[in-house]
C-alpha positions, 0 to 999 in steps of 0.5 A, a space after each residue: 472443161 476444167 482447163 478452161 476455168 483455170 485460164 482467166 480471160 486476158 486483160 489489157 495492160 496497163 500501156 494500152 489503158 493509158 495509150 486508149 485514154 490519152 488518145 480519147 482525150 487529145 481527140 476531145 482536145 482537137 474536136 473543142 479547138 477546131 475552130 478555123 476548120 469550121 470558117 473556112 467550110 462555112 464560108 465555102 457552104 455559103 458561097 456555095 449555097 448563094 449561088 445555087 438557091 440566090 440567096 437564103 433564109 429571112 433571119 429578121 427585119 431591120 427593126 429588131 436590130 437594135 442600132 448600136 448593138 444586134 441580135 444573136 441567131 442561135 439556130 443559124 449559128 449568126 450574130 447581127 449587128 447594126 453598128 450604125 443607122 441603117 448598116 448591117 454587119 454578121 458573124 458568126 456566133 461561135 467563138 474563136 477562142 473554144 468554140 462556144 456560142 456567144 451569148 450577149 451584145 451589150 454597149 457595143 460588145 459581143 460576149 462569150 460567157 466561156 471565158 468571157 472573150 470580148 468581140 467588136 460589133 462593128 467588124 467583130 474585132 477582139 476586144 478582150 481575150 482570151 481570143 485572139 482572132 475574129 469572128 468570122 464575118 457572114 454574109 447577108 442581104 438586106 433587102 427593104 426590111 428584110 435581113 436574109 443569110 445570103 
């Protein structure tokens, strides 16, 4: 009983404290940034979703887009948008530049309050970086009044 005291239990070096924590963060750094993964899966889920069910969710009416700006769909993840009377565009809400949900349309510009990227309402061009890509364009219907995710 008394050897068993006398042995401390091992620890792990300082190598594998570090190595551990390194690769903690650099799953945390590739988890924020993945963001062309997240478009090319959500495009292939609508596509795929439209053609099983012929089409999707009500999401608003033509009257609550305001034209010359839109409205964001925080539970859909979507950006509506009527750059002129009567056209409706969509995108997606994420940011491309780290992923973080848009927040504003103000005077024709989509807003990310992260590092305030700034995207186009009419094709959800950048505006202002730091982002350098798109939002991805989502697909909807507009049917008499009605705006669905498609």
């Amino acid at each position: 009983m008394a050897s068993e005291s006398i042995h401390p239990a091992s620890t792990p070096s300082r190598r594998v404290v570090v190595a551990a924590v390194g690769a903690a963060g650099l799953a945390l750094t590739l988890n924020a940034c993945g963001s062309e993964d997240d478009s090319s899966s959500s495009s292939d889920a609508s596509s795929s979703s439209g053609a099983g069910s012929g089409g999707g969710s009500v999401l608003a009416k033509t009257s609550d887009i305001p034209e010359g700006g839109g409205k964001i769909f925080k539970d859909s993840g979507v950006v509506v948008t009527q750059p002129t009377a009567g056209e409706f565009k969509a995108f997606s809400s994420k940011c491309t530049h780290q992923g973080c949900a848009v927040t504003g349309i103000t005077d024709g510009v989509i807003t990310c309050p992260c590092h305030k990227s700034e995207f186009s309402v009419t094709d959800g061009s950048v505006k202002k970086g730091p982002a350098t890509q798109p939002l991805p364009e989502e697909k909807i219907t507009v049917n008499g009044d009605s705006i669905s995710l498609a």
